[in-house]
C-alpha positions in Angstrom: -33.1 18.2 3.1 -32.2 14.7 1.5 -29.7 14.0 4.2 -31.7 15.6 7.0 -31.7 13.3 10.6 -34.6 15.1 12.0 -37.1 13.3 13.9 -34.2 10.4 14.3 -34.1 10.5 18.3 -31.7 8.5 20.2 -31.8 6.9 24.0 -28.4 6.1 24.7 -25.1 7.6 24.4 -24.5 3.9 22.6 -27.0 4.7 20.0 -25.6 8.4 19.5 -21.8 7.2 19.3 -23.2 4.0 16.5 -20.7 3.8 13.6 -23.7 4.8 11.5 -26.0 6.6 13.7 -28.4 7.9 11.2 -30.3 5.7 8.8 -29.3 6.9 5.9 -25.9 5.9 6.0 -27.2 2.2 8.0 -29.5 1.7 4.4 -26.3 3.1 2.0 -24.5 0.8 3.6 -26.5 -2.5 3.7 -27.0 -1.2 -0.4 -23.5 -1.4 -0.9 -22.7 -5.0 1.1 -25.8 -6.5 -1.1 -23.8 -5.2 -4.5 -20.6 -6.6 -2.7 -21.9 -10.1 -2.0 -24.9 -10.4 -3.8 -25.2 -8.8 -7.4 -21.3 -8.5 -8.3 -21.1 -12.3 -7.8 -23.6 -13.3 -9.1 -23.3 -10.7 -12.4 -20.0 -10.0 -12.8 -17.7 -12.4 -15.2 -14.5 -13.9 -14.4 -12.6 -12.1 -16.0 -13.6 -8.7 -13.7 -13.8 -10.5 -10.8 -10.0 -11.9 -11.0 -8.7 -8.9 -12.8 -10.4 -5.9 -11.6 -12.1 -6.5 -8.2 -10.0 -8.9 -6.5 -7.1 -6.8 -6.7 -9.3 -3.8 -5.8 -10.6 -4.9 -2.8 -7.0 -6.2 -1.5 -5.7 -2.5 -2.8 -7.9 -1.5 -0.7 -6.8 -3.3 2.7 -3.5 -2.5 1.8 -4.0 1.3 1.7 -6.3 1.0 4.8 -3.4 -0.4 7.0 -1.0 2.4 5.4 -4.0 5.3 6.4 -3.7 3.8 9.6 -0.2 4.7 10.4 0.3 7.8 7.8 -3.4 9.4 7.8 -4.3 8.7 11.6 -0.9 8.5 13.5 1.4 10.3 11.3 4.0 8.6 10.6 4.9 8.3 7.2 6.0 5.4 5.4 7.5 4.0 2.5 8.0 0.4 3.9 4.0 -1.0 2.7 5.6 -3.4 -0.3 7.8 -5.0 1.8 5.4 -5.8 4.9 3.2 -7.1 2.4 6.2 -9.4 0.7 6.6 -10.2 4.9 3.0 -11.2 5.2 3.0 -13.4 1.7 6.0 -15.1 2.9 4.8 -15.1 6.2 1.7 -17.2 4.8 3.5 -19.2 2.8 6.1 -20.4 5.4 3.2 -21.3 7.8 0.6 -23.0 4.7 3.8 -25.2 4.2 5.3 -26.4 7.4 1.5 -26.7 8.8 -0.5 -27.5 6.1 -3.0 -28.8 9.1 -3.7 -25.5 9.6 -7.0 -23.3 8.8 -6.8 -21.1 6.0 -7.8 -17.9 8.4 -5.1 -19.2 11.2 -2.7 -19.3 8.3 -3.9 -15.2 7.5 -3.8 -14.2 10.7 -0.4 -15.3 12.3 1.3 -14.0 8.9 -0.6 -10.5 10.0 0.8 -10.6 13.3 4.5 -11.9 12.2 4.7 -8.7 10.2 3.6 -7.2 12.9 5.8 -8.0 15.2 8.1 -7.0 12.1 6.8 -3.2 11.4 7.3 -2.8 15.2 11.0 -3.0 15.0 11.4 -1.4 12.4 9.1 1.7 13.9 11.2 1.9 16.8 13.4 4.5 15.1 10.0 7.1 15.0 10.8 8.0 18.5 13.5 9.9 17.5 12.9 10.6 13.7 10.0 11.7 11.7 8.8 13.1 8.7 11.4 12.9 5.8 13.9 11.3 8.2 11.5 8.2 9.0 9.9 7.9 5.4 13.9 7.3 4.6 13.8 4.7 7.6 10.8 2.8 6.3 12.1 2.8 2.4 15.0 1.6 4.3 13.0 -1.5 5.5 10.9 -2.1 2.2 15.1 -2.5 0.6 16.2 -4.6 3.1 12.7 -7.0 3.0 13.5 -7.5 -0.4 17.0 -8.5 -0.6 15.9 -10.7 2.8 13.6 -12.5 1.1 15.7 -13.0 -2.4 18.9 -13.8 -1.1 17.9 -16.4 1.8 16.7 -19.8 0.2 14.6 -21.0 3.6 12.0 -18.8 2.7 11.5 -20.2 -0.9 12.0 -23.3 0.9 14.7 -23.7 -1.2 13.1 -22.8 -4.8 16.2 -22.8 -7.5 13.7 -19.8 -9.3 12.9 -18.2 -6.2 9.3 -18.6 -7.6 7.1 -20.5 -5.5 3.6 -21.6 -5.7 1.0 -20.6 -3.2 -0.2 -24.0 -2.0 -4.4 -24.3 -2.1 -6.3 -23.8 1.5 -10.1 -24.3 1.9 -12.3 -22.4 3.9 -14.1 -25.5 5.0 -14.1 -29.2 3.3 -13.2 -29.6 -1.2 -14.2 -25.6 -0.7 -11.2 -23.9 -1.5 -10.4 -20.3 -1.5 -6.8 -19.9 -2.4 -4.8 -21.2 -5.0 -5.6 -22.2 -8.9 -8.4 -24.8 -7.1 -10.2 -22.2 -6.2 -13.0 -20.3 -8.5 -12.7 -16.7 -8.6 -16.6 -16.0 -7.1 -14.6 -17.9 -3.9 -11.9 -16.2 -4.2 -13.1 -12.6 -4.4 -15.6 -13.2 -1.8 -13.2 -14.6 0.4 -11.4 -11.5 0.3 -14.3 -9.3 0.3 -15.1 -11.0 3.7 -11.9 -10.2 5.3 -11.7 -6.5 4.3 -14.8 -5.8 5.2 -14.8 -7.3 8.5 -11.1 -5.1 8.9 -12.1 -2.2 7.7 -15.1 -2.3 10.4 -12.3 -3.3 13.1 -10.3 -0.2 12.2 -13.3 2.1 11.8 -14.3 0.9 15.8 -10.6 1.5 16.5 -10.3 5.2 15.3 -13.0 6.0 17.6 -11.6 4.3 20.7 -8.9 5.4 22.8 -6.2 3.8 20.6 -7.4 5.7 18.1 -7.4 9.4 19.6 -3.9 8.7 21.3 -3.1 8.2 17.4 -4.7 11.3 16.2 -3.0 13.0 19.3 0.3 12.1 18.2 -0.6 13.0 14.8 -1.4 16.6 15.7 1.1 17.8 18.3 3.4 14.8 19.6 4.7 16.8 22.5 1.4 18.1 23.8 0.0 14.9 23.6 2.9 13.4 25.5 2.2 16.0 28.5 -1.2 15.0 28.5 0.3 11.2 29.4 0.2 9.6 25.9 3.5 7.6 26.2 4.5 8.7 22.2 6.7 5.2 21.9 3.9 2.9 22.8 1.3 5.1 21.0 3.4 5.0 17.3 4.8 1.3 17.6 0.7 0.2 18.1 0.1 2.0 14.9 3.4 0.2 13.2 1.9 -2.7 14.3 -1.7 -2.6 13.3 -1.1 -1.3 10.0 1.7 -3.8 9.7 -1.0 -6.8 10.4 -3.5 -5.2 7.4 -0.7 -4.7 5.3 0.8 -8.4 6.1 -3.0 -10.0 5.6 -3.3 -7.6 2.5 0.0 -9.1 1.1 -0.9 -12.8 2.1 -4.2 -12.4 -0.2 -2.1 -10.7 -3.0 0.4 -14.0 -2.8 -2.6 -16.6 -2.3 -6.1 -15.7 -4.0 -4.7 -13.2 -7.0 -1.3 -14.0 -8.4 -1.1 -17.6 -6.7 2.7 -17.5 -6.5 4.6 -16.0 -4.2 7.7 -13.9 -5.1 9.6 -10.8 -3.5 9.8 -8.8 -7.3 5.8 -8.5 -6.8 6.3 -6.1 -4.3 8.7 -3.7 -4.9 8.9 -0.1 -4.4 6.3 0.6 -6.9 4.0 -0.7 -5.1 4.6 1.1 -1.4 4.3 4.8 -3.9 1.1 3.2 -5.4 -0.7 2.9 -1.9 0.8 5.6 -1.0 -0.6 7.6 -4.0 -3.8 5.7 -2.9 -3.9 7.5 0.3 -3.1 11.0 -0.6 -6.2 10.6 -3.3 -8.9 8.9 -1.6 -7.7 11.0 1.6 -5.4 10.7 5.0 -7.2 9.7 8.2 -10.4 8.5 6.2 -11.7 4.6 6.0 -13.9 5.4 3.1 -10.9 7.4 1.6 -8.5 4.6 1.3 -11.2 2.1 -0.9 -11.9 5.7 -3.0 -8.5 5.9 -3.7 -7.4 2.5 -4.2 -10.7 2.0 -6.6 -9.6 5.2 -8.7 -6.0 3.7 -8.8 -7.3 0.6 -10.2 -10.0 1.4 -12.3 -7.7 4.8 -14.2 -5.9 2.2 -16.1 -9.0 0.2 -17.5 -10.7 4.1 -18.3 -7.6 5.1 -20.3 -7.6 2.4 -22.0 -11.3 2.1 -23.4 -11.0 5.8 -24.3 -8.1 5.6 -26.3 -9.9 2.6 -28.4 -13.3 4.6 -28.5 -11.0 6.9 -30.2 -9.0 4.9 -32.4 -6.2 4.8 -30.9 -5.6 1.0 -30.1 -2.3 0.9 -30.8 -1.1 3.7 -28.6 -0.6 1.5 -25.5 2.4 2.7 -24.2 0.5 6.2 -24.5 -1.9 5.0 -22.2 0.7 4.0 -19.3 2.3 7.5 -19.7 -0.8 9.0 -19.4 -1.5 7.2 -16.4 1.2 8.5 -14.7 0.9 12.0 -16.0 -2.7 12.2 -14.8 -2.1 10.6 -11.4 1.2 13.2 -11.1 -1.4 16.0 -11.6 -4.0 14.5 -9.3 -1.8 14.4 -6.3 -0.7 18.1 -6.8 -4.5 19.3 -7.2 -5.3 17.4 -4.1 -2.7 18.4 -2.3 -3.2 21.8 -3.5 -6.4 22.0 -3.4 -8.4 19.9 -1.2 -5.6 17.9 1.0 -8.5 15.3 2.7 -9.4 14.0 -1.2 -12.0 12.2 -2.6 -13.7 11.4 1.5 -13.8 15.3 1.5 -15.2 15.8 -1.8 -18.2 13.1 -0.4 -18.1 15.3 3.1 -19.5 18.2 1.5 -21.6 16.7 -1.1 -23.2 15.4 2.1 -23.4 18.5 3.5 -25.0 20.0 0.9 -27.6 17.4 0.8 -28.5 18.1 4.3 -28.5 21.8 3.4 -31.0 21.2 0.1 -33.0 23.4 -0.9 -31.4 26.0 0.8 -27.6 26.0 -0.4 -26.3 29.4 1.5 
């Protein structure tokens, strides 16, 4: 019984209600951060940490703040591209006309200006839902867009409409952001924030924010008679999930591309979270880094298998394959197992606590 808490006693209902309450997830855990921050930066080559894990690791944020609002409230979206274009601009507008400003200020003022942005344009899920508000929200990743291309001010008046994310530093000549910046600085930088958000939204699933969400999730009018107020209830989730995704897209702009443009976020992007989502599994933390890794990491696979088998010059093959396989995925996941990959680690944790005796 690998997995087994016996003989792990707690004294408090604070201890028993821990985010991890037995030790085996507590040491997991501190395994994985010393991988995160430790070995990987110290191991890993530039080219994996700028290419591959950087933009993981934002994925990841990104399809976190989109869990938040499709996985635990309900409310489904199509709008994540453009609230991350919001928060990149956001950024941008504020690392510009306050360069005074500290590089985390600059982060989290863009999160809550797109906040304040997915709130308005969640006020129409009091009446609508489903179909009807994923139309809504595609509605809003459209109109972000053609905002952000066809008014100069926010290009500051760019003739390309191109701009350059200026440098911040995280303290002193130590910069995070922008071409100054190394990538070990950059990734960890990130790192650093989606860990520490992840942790916020795992505390606030558990809270009473986060049950009035999975309330309205279930059974809106039932949860309304019990005195969930159903507006208040979805615009909070439109708003926190706004903030990741405008922090998520602030990163994208500033410590991977470096420049800041509206094209980077088109609809492609909101289906590839979303896609993100449905793999790693709704309503699941862990799910949305599962899913965003396998998004990420499909591509680089394809790729090395077609030139293990000779096939280097079938690259267009591999992008069709890519969407092919990730076609098929979604069906067989929501076919088959709708919670994906954070079920598939559910039961294999089951069945460790069940070991020897599978029945």
């Amino acid at each position: 019984m690998i997995y087994r808490e016996t003989g792990q006693f707690k004294t408090s209902y604070g201890a028993d209600q821990a985010i991890f309450p037995i030790a085996q997830d507590r040491i997991g855990m501190l395994i994985i951060m010393a991988l995160a921050f430790v070995a990987i930066p110290l191991t890993a080559s530039d080219y994996w940490l700028t290419t591959i894990l950087l933009p993981l690791v934002i994925y990841g944020l990104a399809a976190l703040g989109l869990n938040i609002l499709t996985g635990y409230a309900g409310q489904l979206s199509l709008g994540t591209g453009g609230f991350m274009a919001c928060g990149a601009f956001a950024a941008y507008k504020l690392s510009t006309a306050f360069p005074e400003l500290h590089v985390l200020v600059v982060f989290a003022l863009s999160g809550l200006i797109t906040a304040a942005v997915g709130m308005l344009f969640g006020l129409p899920s009091l009446r609508i839902k489903g179909f009807y508000l994923a139309v809504a929200t595609l509605a809003a990743q459209f109109f972000l867009l053609w905002l952000f291309n066809k008014v100069p001010w926010f290009t500051n008046y760019s003739a390309s409409g191109v701009i350059s994310a200026p440098p911040l530093a995280i303290w002193g000549e130590t910069y995070v952001t922008g071409f100054e910046a190394t990538p070990r600085a950059k990734y960890l930088f990130a790192l650093s924030i989606v860990t520490v958000m992840a942790l916020a939204a795992k505390n606030m699933t558990r809270l009473k924010i986060g049950r009035a969400w999975r309330a309205i999730r279930d059974m809106d009018i039932a949860a309304e008679i019990m005195g969930i107020r159903p507006l208040a209830t979805k615009l909070s989730a439109f708003a926190v999930s706004s903030f990741y995704c405008g922090v998520a897209g602030a990163l994208w702009a500033f410590a991977y591309t470096g420049a800041v443009e509206a094209l980077a976020f088109d609809i492609n992007v909101s289906f590839r979270i979303l896609f993100m989502i449905i793999i790693g599994g709704l309503g699941s933390i862990l799910g949305s880094f599962l899913g965003a890794a396998f998004i990420v990491l499909l591509p680089i696979f394809l790729n090395n298998a077609l030139l293990a088998m000779g096939m280097a010059e079938a690259v267009a093959l591999a992008s069709h394959l890519e969407f092919m396989i990730m076609g098929a995925l979604i069906i067989f996941f929501l076919i088959v197992e709708p919670h994906g990959l954070a079920r598939l680690w559910q039961i294999g944790k089951e069945k460790l606590r069940k070991w020897p005796f599978p029945y």
